[in-house]
N, CA, C and O of each residue as an XYZ file, in Angstrom:
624
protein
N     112.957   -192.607    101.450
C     113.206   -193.272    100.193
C     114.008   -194.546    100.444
O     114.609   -194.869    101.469
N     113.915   -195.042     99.568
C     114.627   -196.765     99.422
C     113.736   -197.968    100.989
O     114.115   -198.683    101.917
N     112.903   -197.661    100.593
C     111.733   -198.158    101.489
C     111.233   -199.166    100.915
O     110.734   -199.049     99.796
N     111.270   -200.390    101.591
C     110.625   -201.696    100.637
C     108.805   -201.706    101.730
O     108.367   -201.708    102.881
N     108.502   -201.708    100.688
C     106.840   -201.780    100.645
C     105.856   -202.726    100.309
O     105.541   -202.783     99.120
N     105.238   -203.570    101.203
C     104.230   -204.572    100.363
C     103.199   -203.741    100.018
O     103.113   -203.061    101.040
N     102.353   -203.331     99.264
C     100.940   -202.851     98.297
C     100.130   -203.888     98.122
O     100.438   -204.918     97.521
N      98.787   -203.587     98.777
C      97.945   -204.613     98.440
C      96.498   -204.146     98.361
O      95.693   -203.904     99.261
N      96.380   -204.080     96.913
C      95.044   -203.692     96.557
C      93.784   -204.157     97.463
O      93.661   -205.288     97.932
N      93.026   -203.272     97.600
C      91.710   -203.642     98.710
C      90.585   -203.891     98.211
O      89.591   -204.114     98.902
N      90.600   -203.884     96.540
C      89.924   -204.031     96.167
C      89.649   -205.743     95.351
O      88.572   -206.334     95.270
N      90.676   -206.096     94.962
C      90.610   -207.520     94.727
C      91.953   -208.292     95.326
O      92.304   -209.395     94.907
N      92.437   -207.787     96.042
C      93.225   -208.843     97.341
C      94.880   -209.028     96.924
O      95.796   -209.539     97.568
N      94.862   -208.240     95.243
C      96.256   -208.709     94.811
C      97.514   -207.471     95.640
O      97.074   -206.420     96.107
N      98.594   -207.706     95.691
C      99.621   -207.747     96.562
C     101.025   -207.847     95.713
O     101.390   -208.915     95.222
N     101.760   -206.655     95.593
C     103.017   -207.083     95.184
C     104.276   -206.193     96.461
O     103.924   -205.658     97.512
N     105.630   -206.276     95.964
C     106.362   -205.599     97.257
C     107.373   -204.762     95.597
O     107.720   -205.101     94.466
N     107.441   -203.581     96.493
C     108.339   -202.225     95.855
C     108.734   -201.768     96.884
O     108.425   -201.715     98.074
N     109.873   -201.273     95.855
C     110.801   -200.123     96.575
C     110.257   -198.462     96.256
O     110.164   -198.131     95.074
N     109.951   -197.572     97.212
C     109.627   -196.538     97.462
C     111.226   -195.571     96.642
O     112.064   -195.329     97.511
N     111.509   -195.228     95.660
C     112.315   -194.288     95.011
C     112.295   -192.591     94.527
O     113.032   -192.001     93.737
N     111.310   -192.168     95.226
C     111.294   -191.415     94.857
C     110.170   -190.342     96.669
O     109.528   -190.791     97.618
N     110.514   -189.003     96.248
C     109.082   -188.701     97.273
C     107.838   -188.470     97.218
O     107.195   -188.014     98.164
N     107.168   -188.882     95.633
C     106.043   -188.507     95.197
C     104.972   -189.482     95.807
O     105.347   -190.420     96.510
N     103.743   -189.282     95.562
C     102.424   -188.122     94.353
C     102.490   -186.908     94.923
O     102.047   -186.889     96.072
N     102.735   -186.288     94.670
C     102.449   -184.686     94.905
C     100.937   -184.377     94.547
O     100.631   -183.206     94.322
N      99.985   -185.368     94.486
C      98.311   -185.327     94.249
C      97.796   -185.516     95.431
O      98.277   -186.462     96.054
N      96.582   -184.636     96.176
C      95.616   -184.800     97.488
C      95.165   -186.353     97.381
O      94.721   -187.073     96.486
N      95.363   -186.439     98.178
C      94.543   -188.147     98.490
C      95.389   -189.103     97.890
O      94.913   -190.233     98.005
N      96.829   -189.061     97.091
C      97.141   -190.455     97.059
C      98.598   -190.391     98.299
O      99.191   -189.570     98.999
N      98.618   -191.724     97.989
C      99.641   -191.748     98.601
C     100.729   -192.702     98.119
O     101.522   -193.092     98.976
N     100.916   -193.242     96.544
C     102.052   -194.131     96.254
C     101.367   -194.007     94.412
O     100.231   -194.042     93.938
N     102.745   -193.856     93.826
C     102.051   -193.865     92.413
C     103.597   -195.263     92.112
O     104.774   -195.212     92.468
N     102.771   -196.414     91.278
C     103.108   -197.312     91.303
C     104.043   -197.527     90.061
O     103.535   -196.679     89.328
N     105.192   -198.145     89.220
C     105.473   -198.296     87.954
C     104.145   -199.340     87.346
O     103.301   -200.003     87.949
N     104.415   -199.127     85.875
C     103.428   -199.940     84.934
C     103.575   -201.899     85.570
O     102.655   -202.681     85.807
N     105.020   -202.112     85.663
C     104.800   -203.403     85.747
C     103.982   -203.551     87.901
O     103.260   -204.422     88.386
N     104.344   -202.782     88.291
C     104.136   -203.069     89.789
C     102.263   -202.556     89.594
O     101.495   -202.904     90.491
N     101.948   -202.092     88.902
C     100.551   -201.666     88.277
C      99.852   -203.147     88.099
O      98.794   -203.581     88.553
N     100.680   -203.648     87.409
C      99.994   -204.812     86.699
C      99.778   -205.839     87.072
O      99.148   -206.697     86.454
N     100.453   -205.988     88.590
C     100.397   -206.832     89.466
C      99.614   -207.003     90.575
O      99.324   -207.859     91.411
N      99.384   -205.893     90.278
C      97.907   -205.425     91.665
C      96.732   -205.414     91.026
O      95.686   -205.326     91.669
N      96.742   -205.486     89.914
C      95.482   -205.053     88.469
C      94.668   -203.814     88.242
O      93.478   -203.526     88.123
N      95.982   -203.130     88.234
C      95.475   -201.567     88.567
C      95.843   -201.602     86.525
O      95.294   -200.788     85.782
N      96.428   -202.247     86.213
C      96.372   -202.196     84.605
C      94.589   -201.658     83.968
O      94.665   -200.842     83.049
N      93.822   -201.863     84.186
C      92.308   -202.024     84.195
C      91.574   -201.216     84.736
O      90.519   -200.790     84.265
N      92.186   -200.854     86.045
C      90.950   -199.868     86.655
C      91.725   -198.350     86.611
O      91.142   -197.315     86.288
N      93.143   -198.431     86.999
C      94.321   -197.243     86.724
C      94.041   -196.745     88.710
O      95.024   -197.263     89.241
N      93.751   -196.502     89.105
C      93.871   -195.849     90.493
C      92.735   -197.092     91.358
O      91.778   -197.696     90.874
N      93.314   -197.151     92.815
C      92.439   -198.350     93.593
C      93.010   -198.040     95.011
O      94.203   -197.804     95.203
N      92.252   -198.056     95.788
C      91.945   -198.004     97.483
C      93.182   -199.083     97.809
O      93.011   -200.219     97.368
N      94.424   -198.811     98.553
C      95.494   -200.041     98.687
C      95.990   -200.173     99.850
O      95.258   -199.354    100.407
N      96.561   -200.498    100.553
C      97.048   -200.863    101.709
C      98.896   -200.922    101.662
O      99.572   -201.526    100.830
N      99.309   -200.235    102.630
C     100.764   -200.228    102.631
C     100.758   -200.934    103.466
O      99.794   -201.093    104.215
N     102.176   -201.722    103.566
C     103.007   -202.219    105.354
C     104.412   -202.364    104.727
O     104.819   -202.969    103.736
N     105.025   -201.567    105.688
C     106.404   -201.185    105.453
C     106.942   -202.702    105.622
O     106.276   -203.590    106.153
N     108.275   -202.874    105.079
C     109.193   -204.118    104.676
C     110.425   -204.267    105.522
O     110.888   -205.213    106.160
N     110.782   -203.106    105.333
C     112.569   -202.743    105.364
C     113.147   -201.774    104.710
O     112.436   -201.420    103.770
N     114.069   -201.220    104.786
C     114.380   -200.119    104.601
C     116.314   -200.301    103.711
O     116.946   -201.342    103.531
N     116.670   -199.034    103.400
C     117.914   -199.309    102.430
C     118.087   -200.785    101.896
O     119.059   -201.506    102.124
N     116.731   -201.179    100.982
C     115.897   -201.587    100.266
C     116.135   -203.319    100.664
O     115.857   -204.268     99.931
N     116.635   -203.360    101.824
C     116.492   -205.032    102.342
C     114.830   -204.930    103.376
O     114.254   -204.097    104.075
N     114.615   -206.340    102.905
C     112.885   -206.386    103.485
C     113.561   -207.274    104.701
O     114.431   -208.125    104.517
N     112.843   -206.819    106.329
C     113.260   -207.664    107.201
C     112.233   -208.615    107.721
O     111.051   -208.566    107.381
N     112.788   -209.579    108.651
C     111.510   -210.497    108.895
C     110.351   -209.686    109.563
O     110.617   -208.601    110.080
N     108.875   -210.250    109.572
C     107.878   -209.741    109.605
C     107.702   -209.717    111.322
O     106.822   -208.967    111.745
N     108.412   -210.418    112.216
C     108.681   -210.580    113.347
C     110.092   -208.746    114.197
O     110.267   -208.230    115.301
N     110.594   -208.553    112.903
C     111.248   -207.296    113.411
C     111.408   -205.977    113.472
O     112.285   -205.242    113.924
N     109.777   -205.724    112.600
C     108.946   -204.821    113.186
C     107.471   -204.734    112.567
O     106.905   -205.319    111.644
N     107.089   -203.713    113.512
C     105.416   -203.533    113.511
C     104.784   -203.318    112.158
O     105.466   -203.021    111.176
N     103.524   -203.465    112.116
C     103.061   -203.420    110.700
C     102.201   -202.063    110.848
O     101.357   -201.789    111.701
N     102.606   -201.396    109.906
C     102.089   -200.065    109.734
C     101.574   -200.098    108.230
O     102.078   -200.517    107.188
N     100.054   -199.328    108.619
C      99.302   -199.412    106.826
C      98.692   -198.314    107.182
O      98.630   -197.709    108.252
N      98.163   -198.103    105.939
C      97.707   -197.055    105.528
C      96.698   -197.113    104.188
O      97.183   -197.618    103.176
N      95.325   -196.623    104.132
C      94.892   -196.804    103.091
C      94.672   -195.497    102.552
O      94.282   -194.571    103.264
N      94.945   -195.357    101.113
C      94.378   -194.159    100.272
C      94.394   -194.873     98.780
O      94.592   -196.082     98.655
N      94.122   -193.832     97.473
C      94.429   -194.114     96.346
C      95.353   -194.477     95.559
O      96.390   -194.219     96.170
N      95.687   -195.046     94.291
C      97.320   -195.178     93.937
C      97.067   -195.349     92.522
O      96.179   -196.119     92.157
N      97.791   -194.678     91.666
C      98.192   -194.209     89.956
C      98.913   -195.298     89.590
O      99.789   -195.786     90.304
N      98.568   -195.753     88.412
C      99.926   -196.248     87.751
C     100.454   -195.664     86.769
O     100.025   -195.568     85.619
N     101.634   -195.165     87.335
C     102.623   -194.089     86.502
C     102.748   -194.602     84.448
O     102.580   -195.622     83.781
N     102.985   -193.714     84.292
C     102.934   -193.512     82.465
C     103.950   -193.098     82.125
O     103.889   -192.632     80.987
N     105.104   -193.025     82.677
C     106.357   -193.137     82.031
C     107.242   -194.259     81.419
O     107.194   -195.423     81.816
N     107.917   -193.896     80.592
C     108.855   -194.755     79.922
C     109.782   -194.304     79.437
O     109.869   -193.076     79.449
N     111.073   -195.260     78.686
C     112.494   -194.770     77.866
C     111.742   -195.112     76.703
O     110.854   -195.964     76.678
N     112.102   -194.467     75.806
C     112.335   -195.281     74.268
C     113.536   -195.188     74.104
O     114.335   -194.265     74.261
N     113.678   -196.934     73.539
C     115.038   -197.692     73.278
C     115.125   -197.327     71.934
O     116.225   -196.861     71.636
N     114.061   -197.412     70.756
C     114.193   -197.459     69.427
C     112.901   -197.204     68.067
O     111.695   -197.300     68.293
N     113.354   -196.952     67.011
C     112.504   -196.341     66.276
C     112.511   -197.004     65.368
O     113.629   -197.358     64.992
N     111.162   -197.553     64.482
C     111.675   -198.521     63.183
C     111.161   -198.235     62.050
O     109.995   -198.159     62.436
N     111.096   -197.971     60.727
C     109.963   -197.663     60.325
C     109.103   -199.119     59.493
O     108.035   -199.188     58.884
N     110.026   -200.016     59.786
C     109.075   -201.472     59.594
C     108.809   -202.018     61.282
O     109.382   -201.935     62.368
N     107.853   -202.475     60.838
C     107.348   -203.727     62.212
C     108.209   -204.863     62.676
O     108.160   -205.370     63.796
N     108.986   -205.201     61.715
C     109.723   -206.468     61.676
C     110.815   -206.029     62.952
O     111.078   -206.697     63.952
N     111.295   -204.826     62.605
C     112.767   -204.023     62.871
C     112.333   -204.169     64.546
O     112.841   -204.871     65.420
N     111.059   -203.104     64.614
C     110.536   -203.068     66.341
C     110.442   -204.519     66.773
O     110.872   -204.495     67.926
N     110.153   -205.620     66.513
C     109.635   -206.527     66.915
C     110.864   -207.352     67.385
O     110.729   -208.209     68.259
N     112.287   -207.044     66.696
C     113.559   -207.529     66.671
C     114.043   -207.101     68.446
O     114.391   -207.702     69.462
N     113.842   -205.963     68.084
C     114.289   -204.640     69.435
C     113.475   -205.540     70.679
O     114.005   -206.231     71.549
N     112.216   -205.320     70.485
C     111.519   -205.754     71.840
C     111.618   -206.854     72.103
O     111.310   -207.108     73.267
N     112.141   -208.223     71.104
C     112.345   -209.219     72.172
C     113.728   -208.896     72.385
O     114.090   -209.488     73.401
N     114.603   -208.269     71.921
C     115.983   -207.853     72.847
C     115.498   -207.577     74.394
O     115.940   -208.196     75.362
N     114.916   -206.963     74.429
C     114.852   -205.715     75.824
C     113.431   -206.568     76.685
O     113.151   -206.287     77.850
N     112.522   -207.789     75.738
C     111.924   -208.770     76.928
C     112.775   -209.358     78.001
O     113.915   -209.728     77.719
N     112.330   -209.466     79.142
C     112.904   -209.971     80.203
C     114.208   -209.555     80.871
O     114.547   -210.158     81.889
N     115.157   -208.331     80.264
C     116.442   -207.961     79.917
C     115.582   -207.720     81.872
O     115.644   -208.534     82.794
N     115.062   -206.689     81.872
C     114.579   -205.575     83.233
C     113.464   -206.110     83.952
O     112.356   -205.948     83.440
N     113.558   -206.788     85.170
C     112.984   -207.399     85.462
C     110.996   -206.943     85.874
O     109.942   -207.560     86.033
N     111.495   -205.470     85.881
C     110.004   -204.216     86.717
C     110.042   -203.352     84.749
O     109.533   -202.247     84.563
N     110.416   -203.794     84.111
C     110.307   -202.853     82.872
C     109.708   -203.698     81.475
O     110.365   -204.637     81.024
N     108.672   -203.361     80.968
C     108.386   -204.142     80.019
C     108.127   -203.495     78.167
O     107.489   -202.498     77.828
N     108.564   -204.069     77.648
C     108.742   -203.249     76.228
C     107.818   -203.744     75.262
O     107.702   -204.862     74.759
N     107.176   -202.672     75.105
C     106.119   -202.452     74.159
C     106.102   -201.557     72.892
O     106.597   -200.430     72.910
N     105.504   -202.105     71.764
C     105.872   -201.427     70.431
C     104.878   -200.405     70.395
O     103.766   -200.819     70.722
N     104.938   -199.203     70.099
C     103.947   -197.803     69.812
C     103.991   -197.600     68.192
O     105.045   -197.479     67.569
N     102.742   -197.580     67.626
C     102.765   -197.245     65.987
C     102.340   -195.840     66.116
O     101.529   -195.550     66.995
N     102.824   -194.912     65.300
C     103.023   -193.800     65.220
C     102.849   -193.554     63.735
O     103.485   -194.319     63.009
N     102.041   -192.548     63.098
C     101.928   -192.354     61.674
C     101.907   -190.565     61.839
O     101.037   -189.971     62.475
N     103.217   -189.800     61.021
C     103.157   -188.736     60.846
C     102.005   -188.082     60.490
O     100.976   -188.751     60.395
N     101.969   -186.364     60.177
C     101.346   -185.844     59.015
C     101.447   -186.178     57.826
O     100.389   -186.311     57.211
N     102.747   -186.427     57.099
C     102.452   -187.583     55.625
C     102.177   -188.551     55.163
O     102.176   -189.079     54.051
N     101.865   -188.822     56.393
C     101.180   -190.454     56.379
C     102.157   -191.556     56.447
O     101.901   -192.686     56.033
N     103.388   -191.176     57.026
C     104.593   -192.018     57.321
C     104.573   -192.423     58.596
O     104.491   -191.518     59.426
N     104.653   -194.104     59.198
C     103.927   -194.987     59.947
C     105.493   -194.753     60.195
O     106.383   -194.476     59.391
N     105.532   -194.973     61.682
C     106.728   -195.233     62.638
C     106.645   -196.213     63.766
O     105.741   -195.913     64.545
N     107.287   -197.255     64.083
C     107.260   -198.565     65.405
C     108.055   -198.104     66.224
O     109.253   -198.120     65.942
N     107.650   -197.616     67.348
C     108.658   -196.745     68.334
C     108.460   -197.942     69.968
O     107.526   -198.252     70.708
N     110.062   -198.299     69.863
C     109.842   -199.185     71.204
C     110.118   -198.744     72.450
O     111.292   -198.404     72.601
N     109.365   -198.634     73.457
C     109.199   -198.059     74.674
C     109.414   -199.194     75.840
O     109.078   -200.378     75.842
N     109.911   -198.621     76.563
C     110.163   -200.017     78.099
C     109.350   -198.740     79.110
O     109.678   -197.624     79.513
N     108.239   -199.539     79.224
C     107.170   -199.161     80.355
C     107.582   -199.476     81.866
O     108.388   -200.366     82.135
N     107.007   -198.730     82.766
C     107.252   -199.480     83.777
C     107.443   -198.566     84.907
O     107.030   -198.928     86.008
N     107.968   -197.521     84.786
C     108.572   -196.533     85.742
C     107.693   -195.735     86.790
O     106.572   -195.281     86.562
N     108.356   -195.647     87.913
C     106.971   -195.146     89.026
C     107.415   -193.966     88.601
O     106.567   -193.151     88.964
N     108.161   -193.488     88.106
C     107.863   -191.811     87.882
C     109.106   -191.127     86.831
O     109.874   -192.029     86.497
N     109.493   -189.786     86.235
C     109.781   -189.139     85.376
C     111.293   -189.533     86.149
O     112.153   -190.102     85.478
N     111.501   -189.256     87.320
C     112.957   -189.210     87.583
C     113.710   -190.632     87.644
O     114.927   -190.810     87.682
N     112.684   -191.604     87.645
C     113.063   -193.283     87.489
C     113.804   -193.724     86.599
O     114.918   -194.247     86.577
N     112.476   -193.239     85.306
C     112.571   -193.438     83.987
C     114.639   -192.557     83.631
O     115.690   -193.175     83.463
N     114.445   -191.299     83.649
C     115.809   -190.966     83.805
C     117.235   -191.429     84.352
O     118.368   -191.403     83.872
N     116.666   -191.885     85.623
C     118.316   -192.345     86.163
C     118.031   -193.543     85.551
O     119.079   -194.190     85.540
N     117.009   -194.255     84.960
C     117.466   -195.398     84.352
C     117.938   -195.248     82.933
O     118.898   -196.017     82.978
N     117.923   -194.852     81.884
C     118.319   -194.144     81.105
C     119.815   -194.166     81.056
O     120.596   -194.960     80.529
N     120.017   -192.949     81.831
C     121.542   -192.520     82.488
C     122.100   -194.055     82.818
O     122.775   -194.707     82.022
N     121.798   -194.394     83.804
C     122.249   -195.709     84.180
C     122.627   -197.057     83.322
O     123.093   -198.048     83.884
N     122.454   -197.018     82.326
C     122.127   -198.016     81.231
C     122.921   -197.799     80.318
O     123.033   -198.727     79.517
N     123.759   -196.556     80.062
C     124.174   -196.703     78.608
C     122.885   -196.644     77.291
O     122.972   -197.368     76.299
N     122.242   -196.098     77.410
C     121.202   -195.890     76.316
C     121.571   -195.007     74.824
O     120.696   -194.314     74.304
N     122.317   -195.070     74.500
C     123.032   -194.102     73.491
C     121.258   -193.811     72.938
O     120.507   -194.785     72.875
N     120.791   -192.528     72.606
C     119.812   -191.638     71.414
C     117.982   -192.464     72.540
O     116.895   -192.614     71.984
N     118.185   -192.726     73.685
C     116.964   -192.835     74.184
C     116.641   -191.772     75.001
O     117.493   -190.919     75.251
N     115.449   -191.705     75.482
C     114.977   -190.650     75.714
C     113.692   -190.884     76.644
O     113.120   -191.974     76.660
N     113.206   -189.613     77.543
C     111.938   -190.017     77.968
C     110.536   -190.232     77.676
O     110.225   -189.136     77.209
N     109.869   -190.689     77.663
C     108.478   -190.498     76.922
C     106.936   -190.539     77.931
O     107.043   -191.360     78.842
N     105.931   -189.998     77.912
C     104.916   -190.143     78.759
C     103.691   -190.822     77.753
O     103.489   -190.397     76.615
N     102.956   -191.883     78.336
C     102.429   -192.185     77.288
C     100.804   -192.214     77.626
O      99.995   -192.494     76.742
């Protein structure tokens, strides 16, 4: 863990660098499940799983020069994870729309998106979510980490 990683889709050439946080997929055949924004950068937004290429970076999450060590890859499949916090609940549009440009750009790998939600009585809810997380325990210590007073996890 704390493994900096370049990812580079094999399927259309795009390439971003993450930090490895966690020890998952616990799924046969993959081998890296990505957050939404590190998803979106490879353009796995679109297809959701893609044939990728690792080469390790650096490690206790500094990337070293490409000259100070060997390049090791690996190809298999890769998810883009569906977790998120919700920051907030509105029951106008106006209210959510206030929230999410708060929390635009705040996280640099986290991006906040409004969810409409309509009960059984037909009562419409704007629930704002910060996408992004490679996995359930991410989403949490970020949470924790943040001061989030009444947020929570969500899978979407």
């Amino acid at each position: 863990m704390d493994t900096m990683v370049k990812v580079k889709n094999l399927q259309n050439g795009k390439s971003t660098i993450v930090r490895i946080n966690d020890r998952g997929p616990f799924v046969r055949g993959r081998i890296i499940d990505c957050s939404y924004a590190a998803g979106k950068e490879l353009g796995l937004d679109k297809m959701g799983i893609a044939k990728v290429e690792i080469q390790v970076l650096g490690f206790a999450g500094k990337i070293h020069t490409l000259s100070s060590h060997k390049k090791h890859t690996q190809t298999q499949r890769v998810r883009l994870s569906n977790f998120g916090v919700q920051v907030g609940a509105f029951s106008r549009y106006a209210g959510a729309q206030t929230y999410k440009r708060k929390y635009t750009g705040m996280y640099a790998h986290y991006k906040p998106v409004i969810k409409r939600f309509t009960d059984a009585q037909g009562m419409t809810l704007y629930r704002v979510w910060l996408m992004g997380f490679g996995s359930e325990q991410e989403a949490r210590d970020f949470k924790d980490n943040n001061d989030l007073a009444g947020a929570f996890i969500v899978r979407n």
